[in-house]
Every structure is written in structure tokens, then in C-alpha cells.
C-alpha positions as CSV (number, residue, x, y, z in Angstrom):
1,X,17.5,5.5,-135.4
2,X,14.0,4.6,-136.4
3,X,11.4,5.0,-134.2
4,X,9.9,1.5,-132.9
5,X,6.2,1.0,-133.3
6,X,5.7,-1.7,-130.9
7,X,8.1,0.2,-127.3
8,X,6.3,2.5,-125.6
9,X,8.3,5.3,-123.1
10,X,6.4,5.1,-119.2
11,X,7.7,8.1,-117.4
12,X,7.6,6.7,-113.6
13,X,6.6,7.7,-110.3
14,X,9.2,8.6,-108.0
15,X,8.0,7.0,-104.4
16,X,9.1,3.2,-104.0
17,X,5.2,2.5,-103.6
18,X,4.5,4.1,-106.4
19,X,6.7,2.4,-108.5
20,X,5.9,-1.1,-107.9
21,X,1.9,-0.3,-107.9
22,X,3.1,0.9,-111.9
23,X,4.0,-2.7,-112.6
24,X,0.4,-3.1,-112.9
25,X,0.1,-0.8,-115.5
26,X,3.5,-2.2,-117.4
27,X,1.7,-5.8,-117.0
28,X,-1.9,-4.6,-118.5
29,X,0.5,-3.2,-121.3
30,X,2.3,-6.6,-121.6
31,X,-1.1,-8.5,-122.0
32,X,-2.7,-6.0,-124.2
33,X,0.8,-6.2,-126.9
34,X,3.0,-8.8,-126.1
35,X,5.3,-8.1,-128.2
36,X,5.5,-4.3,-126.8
37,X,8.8,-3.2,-125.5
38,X,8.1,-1.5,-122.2
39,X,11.5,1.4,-121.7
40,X,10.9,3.0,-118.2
41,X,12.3,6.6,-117.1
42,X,13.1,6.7,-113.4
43,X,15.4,7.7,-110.7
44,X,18.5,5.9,-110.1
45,X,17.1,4.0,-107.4
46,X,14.1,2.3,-108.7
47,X,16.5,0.6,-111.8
48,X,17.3,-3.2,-109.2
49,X,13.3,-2.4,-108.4
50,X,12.6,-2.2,-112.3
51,X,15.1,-4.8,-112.8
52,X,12.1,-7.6,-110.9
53,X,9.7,-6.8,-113.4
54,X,10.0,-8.7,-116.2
55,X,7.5,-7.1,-118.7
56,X,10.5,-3.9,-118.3
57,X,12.9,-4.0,-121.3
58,X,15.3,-1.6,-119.3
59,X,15.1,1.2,-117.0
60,X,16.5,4.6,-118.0
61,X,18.3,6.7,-115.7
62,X,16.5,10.6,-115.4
63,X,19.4,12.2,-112.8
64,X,17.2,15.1,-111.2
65,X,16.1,14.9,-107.1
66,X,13.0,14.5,-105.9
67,X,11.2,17.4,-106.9
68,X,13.5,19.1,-109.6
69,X,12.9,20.9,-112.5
70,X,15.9,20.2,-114.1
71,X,15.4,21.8,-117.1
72,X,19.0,21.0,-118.6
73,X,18.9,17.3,-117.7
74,X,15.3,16.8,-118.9
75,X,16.4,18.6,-122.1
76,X,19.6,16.7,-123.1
77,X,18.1,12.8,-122.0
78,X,15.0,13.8,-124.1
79,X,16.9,14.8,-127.1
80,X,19.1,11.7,-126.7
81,X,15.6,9.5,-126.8
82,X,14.4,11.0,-130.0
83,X,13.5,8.7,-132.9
84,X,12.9,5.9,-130.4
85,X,9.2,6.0,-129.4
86,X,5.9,6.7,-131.1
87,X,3.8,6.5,-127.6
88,X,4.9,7.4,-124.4
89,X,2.9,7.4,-121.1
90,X,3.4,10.1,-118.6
91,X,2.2,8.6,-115.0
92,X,3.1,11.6,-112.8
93,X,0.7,14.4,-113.4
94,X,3.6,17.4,-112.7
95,X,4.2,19.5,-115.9
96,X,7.8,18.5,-115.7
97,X,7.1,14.9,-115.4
98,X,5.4,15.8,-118.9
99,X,8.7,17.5,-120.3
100,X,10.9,14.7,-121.8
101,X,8.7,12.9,-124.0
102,X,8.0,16.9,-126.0
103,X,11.4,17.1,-125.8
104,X,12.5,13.6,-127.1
105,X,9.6,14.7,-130.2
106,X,7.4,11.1,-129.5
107,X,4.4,11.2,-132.0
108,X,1.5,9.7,-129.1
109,X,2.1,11.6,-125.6
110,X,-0.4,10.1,-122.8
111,X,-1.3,11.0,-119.5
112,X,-4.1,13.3,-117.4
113,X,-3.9,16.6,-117.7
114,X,-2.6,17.3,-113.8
115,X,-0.5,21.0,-114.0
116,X,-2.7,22.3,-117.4
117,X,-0.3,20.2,-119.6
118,X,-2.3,20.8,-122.8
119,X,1.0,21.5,-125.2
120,X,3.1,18.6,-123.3
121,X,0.8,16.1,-123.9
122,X,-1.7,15.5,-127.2
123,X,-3.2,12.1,-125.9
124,X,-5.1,13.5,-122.4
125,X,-7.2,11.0,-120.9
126,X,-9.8,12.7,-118.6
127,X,-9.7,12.0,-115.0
128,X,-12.6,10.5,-113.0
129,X,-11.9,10.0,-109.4
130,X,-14.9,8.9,-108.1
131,X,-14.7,6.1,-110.6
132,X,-10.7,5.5,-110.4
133,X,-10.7,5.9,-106.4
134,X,-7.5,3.8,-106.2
135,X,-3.7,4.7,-107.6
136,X,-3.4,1.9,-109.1
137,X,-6.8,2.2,-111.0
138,X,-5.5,5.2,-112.3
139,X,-2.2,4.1,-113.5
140,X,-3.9,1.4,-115.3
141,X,-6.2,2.8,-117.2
142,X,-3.2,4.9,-118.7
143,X,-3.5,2.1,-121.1
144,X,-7.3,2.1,-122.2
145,X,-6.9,1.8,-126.1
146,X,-7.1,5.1,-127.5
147,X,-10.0,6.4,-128.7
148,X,-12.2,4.4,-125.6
149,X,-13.1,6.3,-122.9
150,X,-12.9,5.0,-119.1
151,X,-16.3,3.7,-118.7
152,X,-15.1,2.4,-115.2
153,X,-12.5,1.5,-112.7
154,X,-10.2,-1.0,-115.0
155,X,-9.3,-4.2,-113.5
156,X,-5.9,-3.7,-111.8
157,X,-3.8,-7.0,-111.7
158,X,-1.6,-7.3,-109.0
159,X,2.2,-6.5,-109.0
160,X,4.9,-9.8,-108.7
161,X,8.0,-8.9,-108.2
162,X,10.6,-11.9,-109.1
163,X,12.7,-13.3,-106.9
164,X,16.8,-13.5,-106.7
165,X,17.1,-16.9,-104.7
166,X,20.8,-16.6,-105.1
167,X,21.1,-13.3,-104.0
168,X,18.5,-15.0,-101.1
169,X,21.1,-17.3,-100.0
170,X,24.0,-15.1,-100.0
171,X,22.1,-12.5,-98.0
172,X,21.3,-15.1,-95.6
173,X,25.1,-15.9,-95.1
174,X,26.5,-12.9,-95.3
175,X,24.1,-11.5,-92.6
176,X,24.2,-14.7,-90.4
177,X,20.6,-14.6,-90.6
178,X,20.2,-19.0,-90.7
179,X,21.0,-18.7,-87.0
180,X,18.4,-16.8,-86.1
181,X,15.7,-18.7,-88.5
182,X,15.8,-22.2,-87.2
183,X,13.7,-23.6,-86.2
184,X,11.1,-20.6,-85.8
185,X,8.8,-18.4,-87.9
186,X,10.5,-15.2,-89.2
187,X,8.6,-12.1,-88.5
188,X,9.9,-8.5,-90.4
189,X,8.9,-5.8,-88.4
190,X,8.9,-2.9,-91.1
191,X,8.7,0.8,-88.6
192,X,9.4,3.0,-91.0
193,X,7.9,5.7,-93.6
194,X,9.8,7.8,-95.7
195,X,6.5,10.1,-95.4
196,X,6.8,11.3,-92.4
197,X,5.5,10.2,-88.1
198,X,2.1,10.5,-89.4
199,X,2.3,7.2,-91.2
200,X,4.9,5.5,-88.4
201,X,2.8,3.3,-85.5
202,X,5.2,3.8,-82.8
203,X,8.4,1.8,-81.7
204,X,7.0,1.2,-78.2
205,X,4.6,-0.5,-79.8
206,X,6.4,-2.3,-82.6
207,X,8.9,-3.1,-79.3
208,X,5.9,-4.7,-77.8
209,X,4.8,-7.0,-80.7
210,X,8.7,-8.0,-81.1
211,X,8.7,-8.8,-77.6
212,X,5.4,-10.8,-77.5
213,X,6.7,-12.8,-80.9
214,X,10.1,-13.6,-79.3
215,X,8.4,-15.2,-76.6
216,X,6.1,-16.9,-78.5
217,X,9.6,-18.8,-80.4
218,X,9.1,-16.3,-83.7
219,X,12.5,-14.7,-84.7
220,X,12.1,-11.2,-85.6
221,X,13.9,-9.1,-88.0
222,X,13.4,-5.1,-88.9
223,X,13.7,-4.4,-92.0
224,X,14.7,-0.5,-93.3
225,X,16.9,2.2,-94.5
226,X,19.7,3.9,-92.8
227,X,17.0,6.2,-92.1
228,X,14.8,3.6,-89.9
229,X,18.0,2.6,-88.1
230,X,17.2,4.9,-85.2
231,X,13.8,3.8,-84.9
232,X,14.9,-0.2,-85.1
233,X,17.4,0.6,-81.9
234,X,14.4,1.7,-79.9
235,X,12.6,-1.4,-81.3
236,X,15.6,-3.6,-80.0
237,X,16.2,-2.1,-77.0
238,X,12.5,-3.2,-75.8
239,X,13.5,-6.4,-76.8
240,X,17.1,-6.6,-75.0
241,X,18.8,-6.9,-78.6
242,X,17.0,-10.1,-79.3
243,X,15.7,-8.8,-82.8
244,X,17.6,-8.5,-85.5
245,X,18.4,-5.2,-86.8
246,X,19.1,-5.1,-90.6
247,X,18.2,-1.3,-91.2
248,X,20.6,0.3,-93.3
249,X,22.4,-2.8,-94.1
250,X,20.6,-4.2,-97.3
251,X,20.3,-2.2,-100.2
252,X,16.5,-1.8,-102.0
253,X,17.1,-5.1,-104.2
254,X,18.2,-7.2,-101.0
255,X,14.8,-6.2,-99.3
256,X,12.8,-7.9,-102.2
257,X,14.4,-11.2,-101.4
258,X,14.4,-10.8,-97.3
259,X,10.7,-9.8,-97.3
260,X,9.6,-12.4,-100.0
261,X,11.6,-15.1,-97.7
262,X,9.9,-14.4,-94.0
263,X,6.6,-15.9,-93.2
264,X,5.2,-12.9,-92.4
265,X,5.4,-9.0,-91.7
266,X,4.2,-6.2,-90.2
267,X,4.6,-2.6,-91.5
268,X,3.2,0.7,-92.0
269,X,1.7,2.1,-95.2
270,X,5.2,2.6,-97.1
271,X,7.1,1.5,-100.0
272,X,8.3,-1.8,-98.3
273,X,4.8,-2.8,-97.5
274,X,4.4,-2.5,-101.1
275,X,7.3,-4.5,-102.0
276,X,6.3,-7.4,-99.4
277,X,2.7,-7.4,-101.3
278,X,4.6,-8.1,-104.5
279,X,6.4,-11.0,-103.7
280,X,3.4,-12.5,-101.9
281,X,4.4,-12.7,-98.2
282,X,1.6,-12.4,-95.5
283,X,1.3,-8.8,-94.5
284,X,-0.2,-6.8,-91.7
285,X,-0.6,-2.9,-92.9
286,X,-1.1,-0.7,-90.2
287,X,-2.5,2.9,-92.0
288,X,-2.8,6.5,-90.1
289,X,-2.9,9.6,-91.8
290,X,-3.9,7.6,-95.1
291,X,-6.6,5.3,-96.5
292,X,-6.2,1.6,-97.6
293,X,-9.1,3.0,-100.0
294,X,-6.5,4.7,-101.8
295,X,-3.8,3.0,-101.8
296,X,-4.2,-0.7,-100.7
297,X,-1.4,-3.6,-100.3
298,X,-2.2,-5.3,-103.7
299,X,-2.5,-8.7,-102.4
300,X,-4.5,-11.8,-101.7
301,X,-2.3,-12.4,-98.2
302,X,-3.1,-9.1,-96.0
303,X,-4.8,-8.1,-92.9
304,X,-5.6,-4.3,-93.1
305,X,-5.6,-2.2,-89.8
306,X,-7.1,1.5,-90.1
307,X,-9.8,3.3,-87.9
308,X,-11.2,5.5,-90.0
309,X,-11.6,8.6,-87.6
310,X,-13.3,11.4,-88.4
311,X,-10.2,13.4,-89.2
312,X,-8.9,11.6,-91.4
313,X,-7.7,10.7,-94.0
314,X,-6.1,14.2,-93.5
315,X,-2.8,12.3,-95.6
316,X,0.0,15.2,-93.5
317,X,3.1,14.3,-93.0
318,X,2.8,15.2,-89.1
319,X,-0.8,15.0,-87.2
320,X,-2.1,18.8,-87.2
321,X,-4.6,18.0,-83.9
322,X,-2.2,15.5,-81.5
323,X,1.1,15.4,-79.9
324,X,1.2,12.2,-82.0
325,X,-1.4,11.0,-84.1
326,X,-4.7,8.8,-82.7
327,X,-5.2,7.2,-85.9
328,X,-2.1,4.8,-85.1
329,X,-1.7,5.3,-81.3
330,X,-5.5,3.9,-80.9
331,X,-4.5,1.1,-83.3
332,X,-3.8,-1.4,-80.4
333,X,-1.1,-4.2,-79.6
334,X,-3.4,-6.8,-78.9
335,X,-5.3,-6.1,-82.5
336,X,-2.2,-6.3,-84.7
337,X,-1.2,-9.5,-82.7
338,X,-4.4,-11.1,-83.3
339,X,-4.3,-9.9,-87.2
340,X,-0.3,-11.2,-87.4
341,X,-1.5,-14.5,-85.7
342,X,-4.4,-15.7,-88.2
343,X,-2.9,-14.9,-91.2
344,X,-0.2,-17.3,-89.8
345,X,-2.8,-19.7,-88.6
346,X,-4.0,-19.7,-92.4
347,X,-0.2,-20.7,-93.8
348,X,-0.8,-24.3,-91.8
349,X,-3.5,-24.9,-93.3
């Protein structure tokens, strides 16, 4: 098989946030080539993400965990790629993320240097951080033409996830979740962080915003995977059972439509934050241990909440100084109410 001169192989992040802030780079790849085929390498559970992006031609499965070398399995789905590409782009900067397009032989191999990747790649594009501050400034300007430099941060545009409204409506039956909409405002509560506690605002206060929406007449829903079911139970239970607890019963694809059909959500710094940014629902983004300077909500329709303190942002998974961290237990109740509250105040207008 011929190579084709106008696809170009992205090798993807691995984090859910991650992976939607790359559709800005697979969009500024769109507009610069329309007619470029976009082929993505990722991990099983990003293809339904990758699936929402319509500048994606199709995902391709790489079967390694988080972390792996995976020397075999890097090998034989390279060798199965070759004669396909001429460019690929390499947006992880791990010298194994760099490994399949050697081994699939493409001509153009792009990315920054990250783990001294000088054989791996032959396209290196230097890294400024103090001009590309942001992720997503760096993933785009993966795609400055070759032969330019990066003169300055690129203009990023803004991830847009599409929408299933079927799938919508079947979630909403399924779930009984029409019961608990009408009349009211619906609210997602979003309490969890595959990171780690550092990044989690705490339940006892998520329990306290449910409880102060409920009684305002807002339905509220939490929204997460099996793994945020605990933390959703001790959200309920503050609420006496009056939210509704969807943790672990939607797959990745069903949270795109539920978040893009609330009015509204609240949510740590985590891939679902992410994911309600892309479909353009109102958004609340509580950060600890990291920096909306880094890695913003990449939307029009958000309310950021972070301190700032001088520890941070320290970006551990668990606060090295407190018992649990000050960064989010200082973010108060009554600020992300009043944050939640005018971004609503803005949709009737």
C-alpha cells in the first residue's frame, strides 16, 4: 500500500483531558489541509472520544497500559502501519510515545525532543515554554509548517465535541432521568479526579452545594466513573438521596451527551471538566494542586475558581504540607455558589 501524501499519523495523549485539548491541534490541521486525513493512535478508551471529533478519519487501537513500554506491541502495530504515512506527529514527549512511527518507517516524524529522542524523530520542533505556557499551545503548534519557527504562542481554537442526541434521549429513558429534570435546572456535580485528592474539592462540600441547589428547585446529578461512585454516596448522603447518582453507570461516550444536555456544572480540574468545555455547557472549574494557567477549560462559558497560594502550583497527586490540601479546602461554598449562580443568571439573558 502506497503511502498517502495528504493523512498524517497523531500519536495521542493518554489522559481524557489531554485528549480532547488535542482536537485543537487535529482542527488547526483540518484548516491548514482540508483535505488531510487525520488517523489517530490511542488507547482503547479514547476511540467513542475520538469518534466526536469530526476532523478524525479513525482512531487506531495501540493495546499497552498506561505507562508501558510495550516493545512487542509498539513493534508489530508499527510494522502493520508502514507505507501509509509520510508525516506523523508525536504529541507525548516519552521516547516510547516516539517508537511506532520509526518503526512503521514514516518519511516526516514530528514532535519536541522530550526523553533525547534525536533518532526517533527527524522533524524536532524546539520547545519554548515561556512562550507556549499552555498544553494546548503546545499541541498546536505541532503543526507550524515546517521550516517556520514558533515565533509565538499559536492561536489555539477551542475543542467541540459533537453531540449524539439519540443516544441523548435514550440515556434519558433508560436512566429515568426526565423525572428528575422537569421543571427545574439540571446541575452535574462532577467530584472526581483520576489524578489523585489533590485535585478533588471535598464531598462535604460538593454535599453542601447539592444541598443548597435542591432547595433552591435545581435537580442535581453526579456525574463519574465507577471510581467516583464512593465519593458520589457521600455526596448523596448529605443530600438524603435526593441527587442523582449516575457514577459508574454511563460509559465515556454517554458523559459527552449528559454534560452537553445540563445547564450547568460544577467539577474539579479533570478530564470531564474538559469534556463539559467541549460541548459548550456552563462550567465552574474548581483547581488545587494545578493552575488554570496551564491547563484552562477551553471555553467561552466558565467561571474559574483557584487561589493561587504560595505553594503552589506544586501539581502532587496528594498535598505534601496538609492533612488535606488548602488550595481547595479554602475555596469556599458560598464562592462557588455565587460563581454557579451568575453564569446561570447569564443563560436568561
Amino acid at each position: 500500500m502506497s503511502a498517502d501524501a495528504a493523512a498524517v499519523l497523531v500519536v495521542a495523549p493518554a489522559w481524557v483531558g489531554d485528549m480532547v485539548m488535542a482536537q485543537s491541534l487535529f482542527i488547526t490541521l483540518k484548516e491548514q489541509q482540508p483535505d488531510r486525513a487525520i488517523d489517530v493512535v490511542a488507547p482503547p478508551w479514547s476511540l467513542p472520544l475520538l469518534a466526536r471529533m469530526p476532523q478524525v478519519r479513525r482512531g487506531i487501537v495501540l493495546n499497552t497500559a498506561h505507562g508501558e513500554l510495550a516493545l512487542g506491541e509498539r513493534w508489530r502495530l508499527g510494522r502493520s502501519l508502514r507505507q501509509r504515512y509520510q508525516q506523523a506527529v508525536v504529541m507525548p514527549r516519552s521516547l516510547k510515545a516516539a517508537l511506532l512511527p520509526f518503526f512503521a518507517g514514516i518519511a516526516q516524524r514530528r514532535g519536541y525532543l522530550g526523553e533525547k529522542r534525536y533518532l526517533l524523530l527527524n522533524d524536532i520542533i524546539p520547545l519554548d515554554k515561556k512562550r507556549l505556557k499552555q498544553t494546548v499551545q503546545r499541541y498546536v503548534a505541532l503543526a507550524t509548517p515546517k521550516g517556520q519557527q514558533v515565533m509565538a504562542a499559536p492561536a489555539t481554537p477551542y475543542p467541540a465535541l459533537t453531540v449524539n442526541a439519540a443516544n441523548q434521549q435514550r440515556l434519558w429513558q433508560t436512566l429515568q432521568l426526565n423525572a428528575n429534570v422537569a421543571p427545574q435546572k439540571t446541575i452535574a456535580l462532577l467530584a472526581g479526579a483520576e489524578y489523585g485528592p489533590s485535585k478533588q474539592w471535598s464531598a462535604a462540600q460538593y454535599g453542601e452545594v447539592a444541598g443548597r441547589l435542591i432547595a433552591q428547585g435545581y435537580a442535581v446529578w453526579l456525574i463519574g466513573s465507577n471510581k467516583d461512585r464512593s465519593v458520589a454516596d457521600q455526596i448523596n448522603r448529605c443530600v438524603a438521596g435526593q441527587a442523582v447518582n449516575l457514577c459508574g453507570q454511563t460509559s465515556l461516550e454517554d458523559a459527552v451527551d449528559l454534560l452537553a444536555g445540563v445547564d450547568a456544572v460544577v467539577s474539579n480540574d479533570s478530564g470531564l471538566m474538559h469534556i463539559a468545555a467541549a460541548v459548550g455547557t456552563p462550567l465552574v472549574a474548581i483547581y488545587g494542586s494545578t493552575t488554570p494557567r496551564y491547563t484552562p477549560p477551553l471555553t467561552n462559558h466558565a467561571e474559574v475558581l483557584h487561589l493561587g497560594l504560595p505553594c503552589g502550583p506544586c501539581f502532587k497527586r496528594q498535598c505534601p504540607i496538609y492533612e488535606t490540601p488548602a488550595c481547595l479546602d479554602n475555596i469556599s461554598v458560598d464562592r462557588v455558589e455565587a460563581a454557579l449562580l451568575r453564569l446561570l443568571s447569564k443563560q436568561c439573558h
